[in-house]
mmCIF file of the N, C-alpha and C atoms, coordinates in Angstrom:
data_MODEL
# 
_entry.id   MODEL 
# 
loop_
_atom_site.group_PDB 
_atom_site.id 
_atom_site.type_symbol 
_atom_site.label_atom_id 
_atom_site.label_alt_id 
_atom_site.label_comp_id 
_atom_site.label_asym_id 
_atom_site.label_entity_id 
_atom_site.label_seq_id 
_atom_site.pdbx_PDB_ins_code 
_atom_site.Cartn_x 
_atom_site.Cartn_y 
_atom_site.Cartn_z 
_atom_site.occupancy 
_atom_site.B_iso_or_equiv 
_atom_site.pdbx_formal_charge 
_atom_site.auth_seq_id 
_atom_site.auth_comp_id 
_atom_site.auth_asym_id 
_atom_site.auth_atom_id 
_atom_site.pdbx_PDB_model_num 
ATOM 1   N N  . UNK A 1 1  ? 9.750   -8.661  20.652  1.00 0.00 ? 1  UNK A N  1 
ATOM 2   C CA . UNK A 1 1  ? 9.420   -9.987  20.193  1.00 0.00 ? 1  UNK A CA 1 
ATOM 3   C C  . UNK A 1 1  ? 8.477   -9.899  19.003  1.00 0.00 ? 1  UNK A C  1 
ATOM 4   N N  . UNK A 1 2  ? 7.325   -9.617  19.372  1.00 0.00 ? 2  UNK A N  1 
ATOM 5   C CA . UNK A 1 2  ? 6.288   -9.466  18.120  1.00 0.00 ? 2  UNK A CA 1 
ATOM 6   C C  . UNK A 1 2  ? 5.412   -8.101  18.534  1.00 0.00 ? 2  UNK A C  1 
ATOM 7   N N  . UNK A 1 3  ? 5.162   -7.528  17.093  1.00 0.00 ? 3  UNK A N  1 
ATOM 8   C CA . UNK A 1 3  ? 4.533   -6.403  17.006  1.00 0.00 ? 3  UNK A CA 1 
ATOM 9   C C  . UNK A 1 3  ? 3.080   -6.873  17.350  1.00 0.00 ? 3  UNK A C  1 
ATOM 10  N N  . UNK A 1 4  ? 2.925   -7.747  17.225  1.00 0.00 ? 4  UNK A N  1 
ATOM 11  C CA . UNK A 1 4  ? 1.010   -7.867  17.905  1.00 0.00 ? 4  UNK A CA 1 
ATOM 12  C C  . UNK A 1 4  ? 1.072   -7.987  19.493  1.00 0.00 ? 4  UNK A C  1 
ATOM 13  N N  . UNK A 1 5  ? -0.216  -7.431  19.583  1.00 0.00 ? 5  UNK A N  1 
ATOM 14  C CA . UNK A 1 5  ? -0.358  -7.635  21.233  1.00 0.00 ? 5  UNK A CA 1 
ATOM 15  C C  . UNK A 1 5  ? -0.098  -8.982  21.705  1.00 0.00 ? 5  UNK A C  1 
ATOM 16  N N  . UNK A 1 6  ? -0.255  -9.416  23.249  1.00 0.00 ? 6  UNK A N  1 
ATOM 17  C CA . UNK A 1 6  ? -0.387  -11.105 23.529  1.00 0.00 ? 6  UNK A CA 1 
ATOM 18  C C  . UNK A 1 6  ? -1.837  -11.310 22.893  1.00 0.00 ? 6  UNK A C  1 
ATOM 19  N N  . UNK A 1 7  ? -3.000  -10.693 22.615  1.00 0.00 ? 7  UNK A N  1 
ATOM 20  C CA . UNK A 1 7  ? -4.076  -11.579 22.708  1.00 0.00 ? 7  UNK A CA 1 
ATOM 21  C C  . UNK A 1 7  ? -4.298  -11.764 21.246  1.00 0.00 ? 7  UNK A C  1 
ATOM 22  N N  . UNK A 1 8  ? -3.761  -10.983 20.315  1.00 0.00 ? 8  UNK A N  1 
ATOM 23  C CA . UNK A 1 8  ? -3.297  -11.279 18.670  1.00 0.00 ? 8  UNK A CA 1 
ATOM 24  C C  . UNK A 1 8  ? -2.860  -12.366 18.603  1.00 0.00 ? 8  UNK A C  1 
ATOM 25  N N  . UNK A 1 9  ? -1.897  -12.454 19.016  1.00 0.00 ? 9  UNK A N  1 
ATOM 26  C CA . UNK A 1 9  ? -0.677  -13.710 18.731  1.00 0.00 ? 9  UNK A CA 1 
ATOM 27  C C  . UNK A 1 9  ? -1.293  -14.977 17.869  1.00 0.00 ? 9  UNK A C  1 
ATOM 28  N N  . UNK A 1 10 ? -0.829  -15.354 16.977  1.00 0.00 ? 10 UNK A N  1 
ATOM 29  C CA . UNK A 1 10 ? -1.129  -16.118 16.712  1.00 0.00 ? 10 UNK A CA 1 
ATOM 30  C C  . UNK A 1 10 ? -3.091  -16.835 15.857  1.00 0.00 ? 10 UNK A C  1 
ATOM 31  N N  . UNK A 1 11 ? -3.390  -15.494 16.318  1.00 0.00 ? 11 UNK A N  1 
ATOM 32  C CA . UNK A 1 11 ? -4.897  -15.417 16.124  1.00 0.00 ? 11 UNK A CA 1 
ATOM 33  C C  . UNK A 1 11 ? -4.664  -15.803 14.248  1.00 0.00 ? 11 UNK A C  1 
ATOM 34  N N  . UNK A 1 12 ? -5.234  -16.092 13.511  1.00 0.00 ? 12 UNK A N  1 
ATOM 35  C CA . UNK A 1 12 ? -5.813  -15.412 12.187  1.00 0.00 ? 12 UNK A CA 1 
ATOM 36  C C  . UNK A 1 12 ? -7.116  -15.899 11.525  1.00 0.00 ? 12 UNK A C  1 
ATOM 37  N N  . UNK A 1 13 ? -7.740  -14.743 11.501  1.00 0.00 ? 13 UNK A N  1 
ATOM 38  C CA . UNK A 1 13 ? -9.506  -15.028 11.445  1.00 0.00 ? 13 UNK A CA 1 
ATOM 39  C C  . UNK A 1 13 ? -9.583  -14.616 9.704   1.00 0.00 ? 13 UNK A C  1 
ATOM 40  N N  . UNK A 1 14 ? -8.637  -14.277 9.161   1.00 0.00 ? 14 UNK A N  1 
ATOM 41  C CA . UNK A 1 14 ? -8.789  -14.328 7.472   1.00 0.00 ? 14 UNK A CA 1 
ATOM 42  C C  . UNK A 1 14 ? -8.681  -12.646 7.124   1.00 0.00 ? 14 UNK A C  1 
ATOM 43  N N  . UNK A 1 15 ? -8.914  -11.894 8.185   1.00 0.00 ? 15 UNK A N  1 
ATOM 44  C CA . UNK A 1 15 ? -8.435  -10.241 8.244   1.00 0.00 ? 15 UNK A CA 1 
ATOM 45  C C  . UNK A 1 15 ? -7.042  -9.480  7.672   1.00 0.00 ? 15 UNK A C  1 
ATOM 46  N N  . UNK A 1 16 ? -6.562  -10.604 7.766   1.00 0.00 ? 16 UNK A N  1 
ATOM 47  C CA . UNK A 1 16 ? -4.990  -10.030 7.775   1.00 0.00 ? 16 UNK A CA 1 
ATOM 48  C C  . UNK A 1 16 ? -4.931  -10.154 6.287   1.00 0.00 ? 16 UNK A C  1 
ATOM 49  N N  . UNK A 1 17 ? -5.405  -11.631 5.608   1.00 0.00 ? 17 UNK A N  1 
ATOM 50  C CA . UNK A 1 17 ? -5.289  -11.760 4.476   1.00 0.00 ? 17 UNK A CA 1 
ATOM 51  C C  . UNK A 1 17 ? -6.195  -10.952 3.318   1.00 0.00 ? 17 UNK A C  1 
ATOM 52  N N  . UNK A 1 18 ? -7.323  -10.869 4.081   1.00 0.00 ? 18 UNK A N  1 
ATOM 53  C CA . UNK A 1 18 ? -8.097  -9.745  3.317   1.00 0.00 ? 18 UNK A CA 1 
ATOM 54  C C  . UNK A 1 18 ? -7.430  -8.442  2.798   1.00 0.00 ? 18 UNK A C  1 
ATOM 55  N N  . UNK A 1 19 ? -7.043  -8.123  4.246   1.00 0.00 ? 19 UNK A N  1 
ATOM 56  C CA . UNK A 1 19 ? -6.419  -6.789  4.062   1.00 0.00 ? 19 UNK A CA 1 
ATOM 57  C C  . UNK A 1 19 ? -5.127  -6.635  3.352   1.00 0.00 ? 19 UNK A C  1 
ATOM 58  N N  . UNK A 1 20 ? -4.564  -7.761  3.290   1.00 0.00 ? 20 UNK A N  1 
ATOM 59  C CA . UNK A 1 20 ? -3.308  -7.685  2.383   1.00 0.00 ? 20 UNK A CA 1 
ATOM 60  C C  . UNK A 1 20 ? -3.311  -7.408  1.009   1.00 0.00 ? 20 UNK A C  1 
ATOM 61  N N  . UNK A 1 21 ? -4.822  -8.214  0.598   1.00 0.00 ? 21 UNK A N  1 
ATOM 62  C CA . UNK A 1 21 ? -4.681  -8.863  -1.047  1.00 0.00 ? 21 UNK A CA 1 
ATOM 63  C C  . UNK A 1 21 ? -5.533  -6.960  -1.277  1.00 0.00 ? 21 UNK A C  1 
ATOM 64  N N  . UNK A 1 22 ? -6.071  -6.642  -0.799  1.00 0.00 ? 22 UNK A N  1 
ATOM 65  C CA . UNK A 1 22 ? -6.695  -5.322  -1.070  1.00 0.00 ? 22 UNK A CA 1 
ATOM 66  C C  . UNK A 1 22 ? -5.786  -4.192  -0.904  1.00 0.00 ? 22 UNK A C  1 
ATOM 67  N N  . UNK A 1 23 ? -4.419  -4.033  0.004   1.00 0.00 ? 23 UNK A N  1 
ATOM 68  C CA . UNK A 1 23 ? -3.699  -3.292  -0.441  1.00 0.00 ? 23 UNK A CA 1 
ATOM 69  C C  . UNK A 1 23 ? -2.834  -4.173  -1.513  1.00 0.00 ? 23 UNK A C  1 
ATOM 70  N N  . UNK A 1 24 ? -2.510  -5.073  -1.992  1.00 0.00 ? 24 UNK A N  1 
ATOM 71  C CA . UNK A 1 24 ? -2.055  -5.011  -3.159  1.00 0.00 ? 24 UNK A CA 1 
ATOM 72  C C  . UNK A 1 24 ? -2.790  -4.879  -4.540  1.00 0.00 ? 24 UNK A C  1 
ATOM 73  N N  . UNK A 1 25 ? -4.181  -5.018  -4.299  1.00 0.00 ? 25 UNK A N  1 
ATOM 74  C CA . UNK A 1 25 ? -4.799  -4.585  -5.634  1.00 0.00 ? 25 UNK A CA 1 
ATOM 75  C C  . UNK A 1 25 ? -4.730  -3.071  -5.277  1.00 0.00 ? 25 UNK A C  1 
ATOM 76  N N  . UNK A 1 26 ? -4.894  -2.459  -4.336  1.00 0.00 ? 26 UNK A N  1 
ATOM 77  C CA . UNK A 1 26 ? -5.084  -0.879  -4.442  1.00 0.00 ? 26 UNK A CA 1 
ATOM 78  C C  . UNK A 1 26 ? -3.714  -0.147  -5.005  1.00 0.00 ? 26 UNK A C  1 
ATOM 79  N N  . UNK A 1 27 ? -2.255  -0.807  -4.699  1.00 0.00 ? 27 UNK A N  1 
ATOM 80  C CA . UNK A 1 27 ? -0.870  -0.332  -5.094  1.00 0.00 ? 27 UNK A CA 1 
ATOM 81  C C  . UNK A 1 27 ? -1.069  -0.816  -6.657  1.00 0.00 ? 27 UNK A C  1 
ATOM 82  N N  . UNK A 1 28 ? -1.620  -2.196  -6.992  1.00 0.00 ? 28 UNK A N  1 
ATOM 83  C CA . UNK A 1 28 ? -1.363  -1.940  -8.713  1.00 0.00 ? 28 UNK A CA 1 
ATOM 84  C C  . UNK A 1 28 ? -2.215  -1.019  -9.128  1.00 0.00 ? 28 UNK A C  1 
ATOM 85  N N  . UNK A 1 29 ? -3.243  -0.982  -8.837  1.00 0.00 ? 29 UNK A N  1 
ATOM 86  C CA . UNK A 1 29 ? -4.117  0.459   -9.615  1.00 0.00 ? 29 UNK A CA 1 
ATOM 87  C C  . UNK A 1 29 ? -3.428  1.647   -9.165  1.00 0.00 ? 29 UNK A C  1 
ATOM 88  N N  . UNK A 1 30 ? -2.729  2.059   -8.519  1.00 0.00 ? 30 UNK A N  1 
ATOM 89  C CA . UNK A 1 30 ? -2.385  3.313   -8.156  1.00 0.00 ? 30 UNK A CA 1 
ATOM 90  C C  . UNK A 1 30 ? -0.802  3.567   -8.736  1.00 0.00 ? 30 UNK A C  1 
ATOM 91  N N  . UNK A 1 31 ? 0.080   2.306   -8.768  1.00 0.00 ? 31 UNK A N  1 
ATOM 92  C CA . UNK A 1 31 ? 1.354   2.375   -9.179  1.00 0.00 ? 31 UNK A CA 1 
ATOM 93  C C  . UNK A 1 31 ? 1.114   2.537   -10.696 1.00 0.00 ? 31 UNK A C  1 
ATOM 94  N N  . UNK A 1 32 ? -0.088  1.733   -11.303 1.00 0.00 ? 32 UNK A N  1 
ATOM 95  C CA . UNK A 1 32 ? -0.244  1.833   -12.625 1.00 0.00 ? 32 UNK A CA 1 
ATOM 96  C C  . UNK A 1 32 ? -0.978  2.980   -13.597 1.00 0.00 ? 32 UNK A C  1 
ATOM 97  N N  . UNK A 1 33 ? -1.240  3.516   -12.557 1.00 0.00 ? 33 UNK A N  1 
ATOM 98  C CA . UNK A 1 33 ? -2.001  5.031   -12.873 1.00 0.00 ? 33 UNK A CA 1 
ATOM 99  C C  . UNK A 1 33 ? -0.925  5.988   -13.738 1.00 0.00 ? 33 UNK A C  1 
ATOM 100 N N  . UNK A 1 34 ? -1.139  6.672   -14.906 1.00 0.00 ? 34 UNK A N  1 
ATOM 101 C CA . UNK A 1 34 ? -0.449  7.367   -15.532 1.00 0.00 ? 34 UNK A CA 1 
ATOM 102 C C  . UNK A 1 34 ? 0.051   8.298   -14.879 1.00 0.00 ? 34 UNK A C  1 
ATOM 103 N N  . UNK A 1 35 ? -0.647  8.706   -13.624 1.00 0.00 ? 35 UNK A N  1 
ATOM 104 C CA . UNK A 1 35 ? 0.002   10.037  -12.913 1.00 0.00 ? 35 UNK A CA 1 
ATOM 105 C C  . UNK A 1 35 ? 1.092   9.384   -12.388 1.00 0.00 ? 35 UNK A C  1 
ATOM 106 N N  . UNK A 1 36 ? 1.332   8.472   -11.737 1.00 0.00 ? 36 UNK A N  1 
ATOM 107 C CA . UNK A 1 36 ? 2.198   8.039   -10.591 1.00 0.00 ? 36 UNK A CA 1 
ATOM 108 C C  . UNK A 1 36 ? 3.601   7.234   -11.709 1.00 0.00 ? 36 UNK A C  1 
ATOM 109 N N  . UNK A 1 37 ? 3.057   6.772   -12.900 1.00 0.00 ? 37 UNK A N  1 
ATOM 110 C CA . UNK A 1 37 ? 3.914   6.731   -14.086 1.00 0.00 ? 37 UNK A CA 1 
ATOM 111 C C  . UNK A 1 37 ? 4.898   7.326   -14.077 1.00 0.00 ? 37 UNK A C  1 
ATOM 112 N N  . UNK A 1 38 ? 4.296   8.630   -14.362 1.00 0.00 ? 38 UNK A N  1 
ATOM 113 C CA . UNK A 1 38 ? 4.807   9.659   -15.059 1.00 0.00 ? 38 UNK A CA 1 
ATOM 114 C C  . UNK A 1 38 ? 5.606   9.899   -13.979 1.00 0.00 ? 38 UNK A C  1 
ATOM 115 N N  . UNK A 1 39 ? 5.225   10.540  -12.330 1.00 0.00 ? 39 UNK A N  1 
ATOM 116 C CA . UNK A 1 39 ? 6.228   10.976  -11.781 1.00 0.00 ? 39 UNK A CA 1 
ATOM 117 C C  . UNK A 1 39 ? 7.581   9.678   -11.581 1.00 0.00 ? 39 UNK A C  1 
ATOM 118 N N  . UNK A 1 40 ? 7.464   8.510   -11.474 1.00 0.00 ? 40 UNK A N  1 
ATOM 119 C CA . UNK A 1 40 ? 8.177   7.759   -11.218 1.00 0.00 ? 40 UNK A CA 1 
ATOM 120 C C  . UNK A 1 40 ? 9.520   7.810   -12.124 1.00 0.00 ? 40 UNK A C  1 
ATOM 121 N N  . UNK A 1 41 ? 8.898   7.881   -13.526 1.00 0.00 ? 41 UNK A N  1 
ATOM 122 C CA . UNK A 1 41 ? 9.888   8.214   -14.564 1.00 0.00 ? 41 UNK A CA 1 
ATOM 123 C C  . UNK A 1 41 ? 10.905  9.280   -14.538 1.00 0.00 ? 41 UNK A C  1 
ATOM 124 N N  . UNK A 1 42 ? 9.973   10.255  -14.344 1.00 0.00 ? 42 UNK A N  1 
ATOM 125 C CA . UNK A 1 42 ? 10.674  11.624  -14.141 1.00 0.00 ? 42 UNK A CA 1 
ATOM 126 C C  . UNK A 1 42 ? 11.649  11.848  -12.904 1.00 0.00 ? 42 UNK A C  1 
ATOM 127 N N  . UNK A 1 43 ? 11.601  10.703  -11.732 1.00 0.00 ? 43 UNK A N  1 
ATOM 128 C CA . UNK A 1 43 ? 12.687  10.625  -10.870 1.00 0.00 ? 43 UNK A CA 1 
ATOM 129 C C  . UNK A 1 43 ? 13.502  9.832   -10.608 1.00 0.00 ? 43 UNK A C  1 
ATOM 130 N N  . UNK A 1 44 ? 13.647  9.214   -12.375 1.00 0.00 ? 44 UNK A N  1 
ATOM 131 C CA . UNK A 1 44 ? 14.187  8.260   -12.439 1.00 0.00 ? 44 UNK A CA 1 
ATOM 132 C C  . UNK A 1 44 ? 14.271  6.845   -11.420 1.00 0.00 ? 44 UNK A C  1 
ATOM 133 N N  . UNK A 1 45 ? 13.380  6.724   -10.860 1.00 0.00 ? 45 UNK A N  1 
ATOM 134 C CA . UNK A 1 45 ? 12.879  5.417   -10.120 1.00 0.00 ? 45 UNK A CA 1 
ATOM 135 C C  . UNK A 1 45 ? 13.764  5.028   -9.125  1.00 0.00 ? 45 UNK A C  1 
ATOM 136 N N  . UNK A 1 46 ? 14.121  5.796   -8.577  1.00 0.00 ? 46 UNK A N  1 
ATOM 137 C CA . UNK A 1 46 ? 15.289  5.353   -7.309  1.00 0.00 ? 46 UNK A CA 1 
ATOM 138 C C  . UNK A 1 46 ? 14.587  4.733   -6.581  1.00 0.00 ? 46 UNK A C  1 
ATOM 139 N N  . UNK A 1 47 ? 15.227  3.933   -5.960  1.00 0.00 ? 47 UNK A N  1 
ATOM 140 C CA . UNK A 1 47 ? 15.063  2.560   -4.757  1.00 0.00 ? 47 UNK A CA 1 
ATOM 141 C C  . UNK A 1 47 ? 14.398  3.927   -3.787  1.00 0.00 ? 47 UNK A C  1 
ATOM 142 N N  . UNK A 1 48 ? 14.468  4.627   -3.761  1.00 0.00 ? 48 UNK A N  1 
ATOM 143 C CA . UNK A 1 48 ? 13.647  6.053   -2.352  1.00 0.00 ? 48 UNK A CA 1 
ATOM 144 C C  . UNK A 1 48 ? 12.450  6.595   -2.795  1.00 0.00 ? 48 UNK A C  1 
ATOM 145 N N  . UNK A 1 49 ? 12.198  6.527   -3.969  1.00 0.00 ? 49 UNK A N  1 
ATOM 146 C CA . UNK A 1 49 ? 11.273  7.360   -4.616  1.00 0.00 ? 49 UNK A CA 1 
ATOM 147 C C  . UNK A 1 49 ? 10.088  5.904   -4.883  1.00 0.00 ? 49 UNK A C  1 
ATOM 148 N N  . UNK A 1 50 ? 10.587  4.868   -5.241  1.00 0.00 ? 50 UNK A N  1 
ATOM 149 C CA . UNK A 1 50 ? 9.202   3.672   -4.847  1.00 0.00 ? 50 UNK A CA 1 
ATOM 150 C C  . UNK A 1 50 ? 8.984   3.205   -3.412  1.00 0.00 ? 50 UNK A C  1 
ATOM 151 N N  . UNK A 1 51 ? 9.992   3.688   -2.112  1.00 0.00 ? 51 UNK A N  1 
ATOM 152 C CA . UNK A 1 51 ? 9.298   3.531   -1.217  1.00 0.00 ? 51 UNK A CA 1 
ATOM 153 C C  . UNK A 1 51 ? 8.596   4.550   -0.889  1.00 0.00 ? 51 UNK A C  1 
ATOM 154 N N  . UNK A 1 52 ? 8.781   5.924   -1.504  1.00 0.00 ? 52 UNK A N  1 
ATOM 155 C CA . UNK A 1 52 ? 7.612   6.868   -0.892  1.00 0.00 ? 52 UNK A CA 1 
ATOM 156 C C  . UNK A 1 52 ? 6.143   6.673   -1.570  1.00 0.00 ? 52 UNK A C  1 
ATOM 157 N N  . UNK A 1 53 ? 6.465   5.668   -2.982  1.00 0.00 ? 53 UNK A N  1 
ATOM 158 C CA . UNK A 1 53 ? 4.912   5.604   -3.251  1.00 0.00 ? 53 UNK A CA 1 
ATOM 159 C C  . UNK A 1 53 ? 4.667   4.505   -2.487  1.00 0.00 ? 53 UNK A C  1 
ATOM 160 N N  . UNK A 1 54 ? 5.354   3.562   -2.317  1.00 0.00 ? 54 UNK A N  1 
ATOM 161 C CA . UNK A 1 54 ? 4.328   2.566   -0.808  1.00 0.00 ? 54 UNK A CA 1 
ATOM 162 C C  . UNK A 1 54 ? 4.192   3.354   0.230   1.00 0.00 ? 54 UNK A C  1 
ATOM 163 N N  . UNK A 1 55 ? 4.847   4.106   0.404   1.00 0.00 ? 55 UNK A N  1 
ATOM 164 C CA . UNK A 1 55 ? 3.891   5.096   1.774   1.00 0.00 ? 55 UNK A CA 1 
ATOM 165 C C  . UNK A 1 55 ? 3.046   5.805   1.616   1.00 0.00 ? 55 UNK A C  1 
ATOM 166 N N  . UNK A 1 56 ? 2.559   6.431   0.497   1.00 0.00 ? 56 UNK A N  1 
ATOM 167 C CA . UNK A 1 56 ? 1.666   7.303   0.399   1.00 0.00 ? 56 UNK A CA 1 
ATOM 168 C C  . UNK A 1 56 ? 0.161   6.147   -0.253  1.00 0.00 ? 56 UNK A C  1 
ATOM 169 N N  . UNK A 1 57 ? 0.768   4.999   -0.705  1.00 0.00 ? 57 UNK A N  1 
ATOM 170 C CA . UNK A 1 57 ? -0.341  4.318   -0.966  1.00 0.00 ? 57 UNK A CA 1 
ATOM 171 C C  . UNK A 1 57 ? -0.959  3.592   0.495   1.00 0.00 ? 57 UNK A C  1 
ATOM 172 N N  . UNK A 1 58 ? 0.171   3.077   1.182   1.00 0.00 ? 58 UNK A N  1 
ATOM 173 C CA . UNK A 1 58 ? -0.226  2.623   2.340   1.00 0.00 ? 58 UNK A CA 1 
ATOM 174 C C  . UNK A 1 58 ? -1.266  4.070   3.617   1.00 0.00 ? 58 UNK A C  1 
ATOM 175 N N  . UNK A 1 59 ? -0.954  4.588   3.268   1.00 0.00 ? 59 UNK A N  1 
ATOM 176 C CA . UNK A 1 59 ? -1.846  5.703   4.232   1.00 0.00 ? 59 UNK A CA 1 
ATOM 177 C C  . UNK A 1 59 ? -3.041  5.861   3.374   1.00 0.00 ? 59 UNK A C  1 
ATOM 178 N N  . UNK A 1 60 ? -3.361  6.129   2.319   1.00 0.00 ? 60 UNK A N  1 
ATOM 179 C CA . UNK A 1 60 ? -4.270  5.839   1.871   1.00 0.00 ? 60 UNK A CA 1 
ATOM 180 C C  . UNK A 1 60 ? -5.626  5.116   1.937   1.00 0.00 ? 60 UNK A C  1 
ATOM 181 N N  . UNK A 1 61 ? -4.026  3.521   1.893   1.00 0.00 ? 61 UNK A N  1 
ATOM 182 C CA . UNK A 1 61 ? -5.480  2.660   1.983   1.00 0.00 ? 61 UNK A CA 1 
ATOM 183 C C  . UNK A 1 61 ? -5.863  2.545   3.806   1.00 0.00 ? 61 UNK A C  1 
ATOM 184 N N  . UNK A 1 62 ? -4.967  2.632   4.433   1.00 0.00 ? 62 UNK A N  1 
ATOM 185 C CA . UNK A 1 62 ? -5.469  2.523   5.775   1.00 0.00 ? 62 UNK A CA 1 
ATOM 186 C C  . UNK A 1 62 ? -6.340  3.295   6.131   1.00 0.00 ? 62 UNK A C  1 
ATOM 187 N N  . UNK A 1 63 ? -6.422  4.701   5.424   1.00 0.00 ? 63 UNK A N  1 
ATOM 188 C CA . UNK A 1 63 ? -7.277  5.285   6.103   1.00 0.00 ? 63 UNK A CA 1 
ATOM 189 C C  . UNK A 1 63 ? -8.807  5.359   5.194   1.00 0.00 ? 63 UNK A C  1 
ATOM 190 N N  . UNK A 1 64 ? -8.797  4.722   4.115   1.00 0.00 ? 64 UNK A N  1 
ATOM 191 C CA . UNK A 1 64 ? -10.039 4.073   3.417   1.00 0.00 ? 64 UNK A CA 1 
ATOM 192 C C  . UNK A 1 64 ? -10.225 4.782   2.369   1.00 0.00 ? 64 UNK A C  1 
ATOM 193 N N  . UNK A 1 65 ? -9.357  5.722   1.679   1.00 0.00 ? 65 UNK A N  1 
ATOM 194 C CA . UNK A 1 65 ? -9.272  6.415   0.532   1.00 0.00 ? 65 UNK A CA 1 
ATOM 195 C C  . UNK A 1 65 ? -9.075  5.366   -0.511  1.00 0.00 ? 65 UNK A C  1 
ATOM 196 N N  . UNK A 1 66 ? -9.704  4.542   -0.776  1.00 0.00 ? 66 UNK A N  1 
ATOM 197 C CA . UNK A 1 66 ? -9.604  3.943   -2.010  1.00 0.00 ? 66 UNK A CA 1 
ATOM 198 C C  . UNK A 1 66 ? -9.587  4.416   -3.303  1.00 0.00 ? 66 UNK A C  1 
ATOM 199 N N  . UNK A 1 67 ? -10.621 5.194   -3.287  1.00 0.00 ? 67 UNK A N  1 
ATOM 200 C CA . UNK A 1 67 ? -10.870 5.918   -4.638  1.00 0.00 ? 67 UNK A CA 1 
ATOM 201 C C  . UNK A 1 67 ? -9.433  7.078   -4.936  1.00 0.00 ? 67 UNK A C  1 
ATOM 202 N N  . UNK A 1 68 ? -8.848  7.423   -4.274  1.00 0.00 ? 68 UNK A N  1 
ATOM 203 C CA . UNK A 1 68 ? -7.849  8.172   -4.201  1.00 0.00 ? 68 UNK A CA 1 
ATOM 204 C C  . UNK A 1 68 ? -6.799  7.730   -4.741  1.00 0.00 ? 68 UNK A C  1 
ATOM 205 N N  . UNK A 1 69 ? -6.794  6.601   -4.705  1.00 0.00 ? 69 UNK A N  1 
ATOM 206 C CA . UNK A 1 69 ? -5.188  6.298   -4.984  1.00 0.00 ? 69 UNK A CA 1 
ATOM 207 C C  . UNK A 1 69 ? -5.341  5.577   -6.465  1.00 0.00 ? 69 UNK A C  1 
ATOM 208 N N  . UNK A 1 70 ? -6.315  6.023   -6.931  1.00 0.00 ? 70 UNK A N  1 
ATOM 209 C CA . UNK A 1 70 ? -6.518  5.570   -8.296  1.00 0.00 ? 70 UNK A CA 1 
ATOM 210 C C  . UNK A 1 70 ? -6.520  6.945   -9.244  1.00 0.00 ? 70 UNK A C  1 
ATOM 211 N N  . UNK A 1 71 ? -5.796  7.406   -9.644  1.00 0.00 ? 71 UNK A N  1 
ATOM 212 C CA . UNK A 1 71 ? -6.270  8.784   -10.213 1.00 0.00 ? 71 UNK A CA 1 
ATOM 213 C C  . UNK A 1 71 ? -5.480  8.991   -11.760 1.00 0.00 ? 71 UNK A C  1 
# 
């Protein structure tokens, strides 16, 4: 049914949205980073190769490497 627990449900205390708008500022600084550029180009940008940079940005930010994913 739903990925949140029962006592989630329905809750929203402004967390969710926080955390959203901060991984999307952390993916434009990191997608826009010349390193992540460059490799994107170079693999010619397949629909597989931008979901592995949302995964590697998403672990990132979950685990609080901010500064990391800016390079």
């Amino acid at each position: 049914m739903s990925f949140l627990k029962n006592n989630e449900r329905g809750r929203d205390n402004g967390e969710t949205i926080v955390e959203s708008e901060l991984i999307i500022e952390m993916f434009d600084k990191y997608i826009n980073s010349k390193r992540v550029y460059r490799e994107l180009i170079s693999m010619k940008c397949t629909q597989y190769s931008v979901v592995d940079v949302i995964r590697e940005v998403w672990k990132e930010v979950k685990g609080g490497n901010y500064d990391s994913c800016i390079r």
